[in-house]
C-alpha positions as CSV (number, residue, x, y, z in Angstrom):
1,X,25.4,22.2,4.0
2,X,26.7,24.0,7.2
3,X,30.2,23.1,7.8
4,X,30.0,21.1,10.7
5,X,27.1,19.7,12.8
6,X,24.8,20.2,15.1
7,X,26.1,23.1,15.5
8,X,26.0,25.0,11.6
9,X,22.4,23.5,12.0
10,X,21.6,25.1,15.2
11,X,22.9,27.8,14.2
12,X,21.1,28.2,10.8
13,X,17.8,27.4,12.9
14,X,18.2,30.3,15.3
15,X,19.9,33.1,13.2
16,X,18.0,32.6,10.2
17,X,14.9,30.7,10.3
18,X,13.7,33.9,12.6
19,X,14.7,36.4,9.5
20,X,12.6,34.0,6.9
21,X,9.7,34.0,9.4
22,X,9.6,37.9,9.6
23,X,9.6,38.2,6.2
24,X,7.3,35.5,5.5
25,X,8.7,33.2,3.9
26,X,8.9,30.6,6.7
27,X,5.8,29.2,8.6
28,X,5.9,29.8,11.9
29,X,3.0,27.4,12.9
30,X,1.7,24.2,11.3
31,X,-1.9,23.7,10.1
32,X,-2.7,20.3,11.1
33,X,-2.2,18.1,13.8
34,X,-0.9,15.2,12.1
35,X,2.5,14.8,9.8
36,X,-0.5,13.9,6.8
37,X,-2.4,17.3,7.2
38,X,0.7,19.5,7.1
39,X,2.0,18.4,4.0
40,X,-2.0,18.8,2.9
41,X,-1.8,15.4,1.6
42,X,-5.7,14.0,1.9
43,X,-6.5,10.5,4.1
44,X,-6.0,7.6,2.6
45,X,-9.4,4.7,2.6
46,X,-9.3,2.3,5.3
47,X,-8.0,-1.4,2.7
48,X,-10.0,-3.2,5.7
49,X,-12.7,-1.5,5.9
50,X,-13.5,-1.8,3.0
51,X,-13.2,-6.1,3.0
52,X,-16.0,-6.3,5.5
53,X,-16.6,-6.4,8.9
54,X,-15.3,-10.0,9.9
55,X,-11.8,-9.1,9.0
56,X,-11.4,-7.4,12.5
57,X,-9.3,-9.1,15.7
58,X,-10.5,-12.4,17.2
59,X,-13.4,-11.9,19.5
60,X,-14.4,-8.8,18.5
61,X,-18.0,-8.1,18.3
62,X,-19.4,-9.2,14.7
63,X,-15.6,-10.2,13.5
64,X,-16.1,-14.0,13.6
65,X,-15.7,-15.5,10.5
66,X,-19.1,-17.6,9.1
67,X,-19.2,-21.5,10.1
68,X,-19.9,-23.2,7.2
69,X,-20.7,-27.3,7.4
């Protein structure tokens, strides 16, 4: 841990992260465009989508739950 804050991290960020980079061993650009996708972890199922359509908001089209007498 750098000995005192923000500055040890500030400076680990701009003296060193730099030298990993060069050398490879340090991305210097993410993959994705989402936090999900850069740690390559896949998309999770939609739990509601898979309960059926009337579990949407109130008023939606085809959300209303079924009248029963």
């Amino acid at each position: 841990m750098p000995p005192h804050l923000p500055g040890g991290l500030e400076d680990f960020v701009d003296h060193v992260v730099p030298v990993l980079q060069r050398r490879g061993l340090f991305r210097t650009e993410y993959g994705g465009r989402t936090l999900r996708e850069h740690y390559g972890l896949a998309r999770p199922a939609n739990r509601l989508a898979a309960l059926g359509p009337h579990l949407g908001p109130p008023g939606a089209k085809g959300t209303s739950l079924p009248i029963t007498s």
